[in-house]
Short mmCIF file of the C-alpha atoms (twelve columns), coordinates in Angstrom:
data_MODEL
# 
_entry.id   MODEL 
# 
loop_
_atom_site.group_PDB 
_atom_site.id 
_atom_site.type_symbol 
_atom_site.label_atom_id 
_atom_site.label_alt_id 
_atom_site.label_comp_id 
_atom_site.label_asym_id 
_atom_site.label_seq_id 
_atom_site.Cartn_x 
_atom_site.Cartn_y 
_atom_site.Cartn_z 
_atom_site.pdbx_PDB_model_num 
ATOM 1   C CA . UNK A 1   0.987   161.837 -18.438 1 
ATOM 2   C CA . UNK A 2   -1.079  164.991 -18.216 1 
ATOM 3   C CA . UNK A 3   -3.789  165.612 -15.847 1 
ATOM 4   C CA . UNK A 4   -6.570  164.528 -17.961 1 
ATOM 5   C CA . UNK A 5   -5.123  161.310 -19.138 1 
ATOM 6   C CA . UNK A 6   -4.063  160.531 -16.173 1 
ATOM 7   C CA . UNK A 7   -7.663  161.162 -14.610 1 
ATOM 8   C CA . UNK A 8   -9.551  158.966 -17.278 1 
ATOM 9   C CA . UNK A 9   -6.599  155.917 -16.366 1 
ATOM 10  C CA . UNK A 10  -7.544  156.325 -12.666 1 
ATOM 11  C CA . UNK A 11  -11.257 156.439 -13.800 1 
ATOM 12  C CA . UNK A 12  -10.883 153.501 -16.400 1 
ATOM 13  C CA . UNK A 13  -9.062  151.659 -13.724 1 
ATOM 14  C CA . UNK A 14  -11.302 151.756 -10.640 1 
ATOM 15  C CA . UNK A 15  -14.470 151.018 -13.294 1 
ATOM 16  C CA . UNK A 16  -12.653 147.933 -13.958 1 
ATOM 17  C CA . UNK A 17  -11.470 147.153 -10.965 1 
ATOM 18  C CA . UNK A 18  -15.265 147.327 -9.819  1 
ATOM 19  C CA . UNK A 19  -16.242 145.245 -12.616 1 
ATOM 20  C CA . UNK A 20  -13.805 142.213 -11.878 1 
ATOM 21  C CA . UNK A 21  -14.947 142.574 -7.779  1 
ATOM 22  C CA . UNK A 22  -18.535 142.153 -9.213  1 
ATOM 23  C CA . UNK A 23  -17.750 139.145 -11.692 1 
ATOM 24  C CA . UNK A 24  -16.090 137.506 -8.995  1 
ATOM 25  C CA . UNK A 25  -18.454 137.920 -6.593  1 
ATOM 26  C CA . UNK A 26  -20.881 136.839 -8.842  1 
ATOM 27  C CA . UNK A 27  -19.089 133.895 -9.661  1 
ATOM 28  C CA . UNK A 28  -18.214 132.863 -5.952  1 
ATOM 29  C CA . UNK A 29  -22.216 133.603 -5.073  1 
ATOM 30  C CA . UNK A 30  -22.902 130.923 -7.773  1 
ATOM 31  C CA . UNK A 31  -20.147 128.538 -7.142  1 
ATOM 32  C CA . UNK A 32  -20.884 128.604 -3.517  1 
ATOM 33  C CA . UNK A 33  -24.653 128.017 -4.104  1 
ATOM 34  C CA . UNK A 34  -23.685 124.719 -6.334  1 
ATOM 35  C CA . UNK A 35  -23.192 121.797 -3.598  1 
ATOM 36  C CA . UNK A 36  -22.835 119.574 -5.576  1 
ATOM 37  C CA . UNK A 37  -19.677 118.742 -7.998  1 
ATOM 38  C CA . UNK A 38  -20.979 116.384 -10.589 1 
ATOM 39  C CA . UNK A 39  -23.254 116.776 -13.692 1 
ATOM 40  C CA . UNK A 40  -25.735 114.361 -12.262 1 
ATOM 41  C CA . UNK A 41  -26.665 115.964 -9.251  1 
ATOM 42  C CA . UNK A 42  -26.769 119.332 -11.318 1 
ATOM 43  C CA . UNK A 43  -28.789 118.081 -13.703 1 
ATOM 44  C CA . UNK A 44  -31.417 116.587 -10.960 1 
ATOM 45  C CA . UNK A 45  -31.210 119.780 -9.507  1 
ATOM 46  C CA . UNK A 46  -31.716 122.177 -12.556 1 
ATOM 47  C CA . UNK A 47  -35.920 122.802 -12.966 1 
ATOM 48  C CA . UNK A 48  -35.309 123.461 -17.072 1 
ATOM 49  C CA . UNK A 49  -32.843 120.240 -17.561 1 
ATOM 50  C CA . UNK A 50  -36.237 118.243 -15.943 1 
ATOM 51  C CA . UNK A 51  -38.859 119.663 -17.547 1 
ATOM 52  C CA . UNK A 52  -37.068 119.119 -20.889 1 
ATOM 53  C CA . UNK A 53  -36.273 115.735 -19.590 1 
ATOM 54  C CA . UNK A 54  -39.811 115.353 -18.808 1 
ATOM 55  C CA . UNK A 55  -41.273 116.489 -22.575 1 
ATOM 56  C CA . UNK A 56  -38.642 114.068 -24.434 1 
ATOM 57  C CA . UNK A 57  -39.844 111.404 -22.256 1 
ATOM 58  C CA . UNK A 58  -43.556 112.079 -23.110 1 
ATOM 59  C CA . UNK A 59  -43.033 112.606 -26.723 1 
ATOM 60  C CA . UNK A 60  -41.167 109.486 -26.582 1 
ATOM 61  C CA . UNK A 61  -43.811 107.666 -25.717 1 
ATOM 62  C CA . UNK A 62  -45.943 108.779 -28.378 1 
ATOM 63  C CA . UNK A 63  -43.837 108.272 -31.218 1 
ATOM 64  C CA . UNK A 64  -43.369 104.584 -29.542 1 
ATOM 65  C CA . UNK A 65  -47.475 104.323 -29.560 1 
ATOM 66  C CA . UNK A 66  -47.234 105.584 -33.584 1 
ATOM 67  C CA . UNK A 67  -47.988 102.719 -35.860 1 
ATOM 68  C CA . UNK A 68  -45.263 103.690 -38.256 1 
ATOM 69  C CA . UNK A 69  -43.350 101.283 -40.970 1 
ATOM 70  C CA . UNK A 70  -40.134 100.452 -39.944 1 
ATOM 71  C CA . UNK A 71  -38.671 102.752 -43.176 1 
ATOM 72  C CA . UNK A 72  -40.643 105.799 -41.750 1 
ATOM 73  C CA . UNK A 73  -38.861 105.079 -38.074 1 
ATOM 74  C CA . UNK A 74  -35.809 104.541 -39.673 1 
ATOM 75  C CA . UNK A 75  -36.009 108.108 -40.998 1 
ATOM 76  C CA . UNK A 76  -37.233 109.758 -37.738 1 
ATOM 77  C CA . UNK A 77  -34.457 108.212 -35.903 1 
ATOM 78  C CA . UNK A 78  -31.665 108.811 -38.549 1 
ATOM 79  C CA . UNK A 79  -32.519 112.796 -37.993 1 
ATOM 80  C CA . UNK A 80  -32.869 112.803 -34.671 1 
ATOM 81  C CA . UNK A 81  -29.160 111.346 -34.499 1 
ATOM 82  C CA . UNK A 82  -28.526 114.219 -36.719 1 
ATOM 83  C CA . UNK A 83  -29.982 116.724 -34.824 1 
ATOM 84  C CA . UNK A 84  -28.118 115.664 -31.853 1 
ATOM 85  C CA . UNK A 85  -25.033 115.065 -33.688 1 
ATOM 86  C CA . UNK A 86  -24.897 118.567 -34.744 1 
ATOM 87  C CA . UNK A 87  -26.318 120.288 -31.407 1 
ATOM 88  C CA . UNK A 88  -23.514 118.167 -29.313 1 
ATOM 89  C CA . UNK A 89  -20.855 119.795 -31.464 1 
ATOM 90  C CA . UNK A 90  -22.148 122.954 -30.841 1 
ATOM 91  C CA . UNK A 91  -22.527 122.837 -27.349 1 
ATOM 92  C CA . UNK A 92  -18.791 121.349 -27.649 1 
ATOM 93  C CA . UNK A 93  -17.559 124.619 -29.797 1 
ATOM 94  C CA . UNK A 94  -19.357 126.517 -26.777 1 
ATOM 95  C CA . UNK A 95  -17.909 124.793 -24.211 1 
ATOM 96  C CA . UNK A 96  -13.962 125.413 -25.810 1 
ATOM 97  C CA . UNK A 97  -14.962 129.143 -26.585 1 
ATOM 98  C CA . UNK A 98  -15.996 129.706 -22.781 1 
ATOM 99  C CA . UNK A 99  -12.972 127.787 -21.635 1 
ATOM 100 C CA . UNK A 100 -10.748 129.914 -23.780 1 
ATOM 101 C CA . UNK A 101 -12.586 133.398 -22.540 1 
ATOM 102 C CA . UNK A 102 -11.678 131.617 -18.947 1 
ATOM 103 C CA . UNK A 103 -7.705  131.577 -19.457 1 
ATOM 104 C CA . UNK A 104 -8.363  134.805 -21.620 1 
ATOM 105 C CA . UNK A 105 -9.600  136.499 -18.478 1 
ATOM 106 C CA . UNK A 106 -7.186  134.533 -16.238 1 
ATOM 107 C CA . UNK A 107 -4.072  135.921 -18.564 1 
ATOM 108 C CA . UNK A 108 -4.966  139.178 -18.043 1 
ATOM 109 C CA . UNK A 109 -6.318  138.815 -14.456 1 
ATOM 110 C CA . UNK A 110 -2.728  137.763 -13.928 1 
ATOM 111 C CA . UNK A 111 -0.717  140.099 -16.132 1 
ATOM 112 C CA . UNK A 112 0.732   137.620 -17.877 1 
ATOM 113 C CA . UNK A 113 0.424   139.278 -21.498 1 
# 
């Protein structure tokens, strides 16, 4: 390896070396500020997953004060199961792509390739 190659290896290396420190330092930071280890008490904690909570709840209670026929709630609630249907599937697909990046990341963390 000639001078130059062997410069921009060293280079490439201690970038990504400084990279995974950072990641991981991030990622302990924002484990270690999580105390607790279930979704309930994450979701009670999270200020978006509440206000969200809070809307739904509100609109709820309008579309319960509608007076609509039963065949126009019947409608309304068939696409809301739809729209959840297809937005839990895609937080699902999510989910498996960021636990496959994980062991991605993990593989080569660990030179296992």
């Amino acid at each position: 390896m000639d001078g130059f190659k062997f410069l921009r290896y060293r280079v490439l290396s201690e970038r990504r070396a400084i990279y995974e420190y950072r990641f991981f330092q991030l990622l302990y930071t924002h484990l270690e500020e999580r105390s607790f280890n279930n979704v309930y008490e994450q979701l009670k904690q999270d200020e978006e997953y509440q206000e969200a909570l809070r809307a739904e709840n509100m609109l709820f209670e309008q579309y319960e004060g509608l007076e609509l026929l039963e065949e126009q709630r019947k409608v309304i609630e068939q696409w809301t199961d739809a729209v959840r249907a297809k937005n839990t599937t895609y937080s699902m697909v999510i989910f498996l792509m960021g636990i496959q990046c994980c062991f991605s990341l993990l593989m080569e963390l660990a030179d296992l390739r």
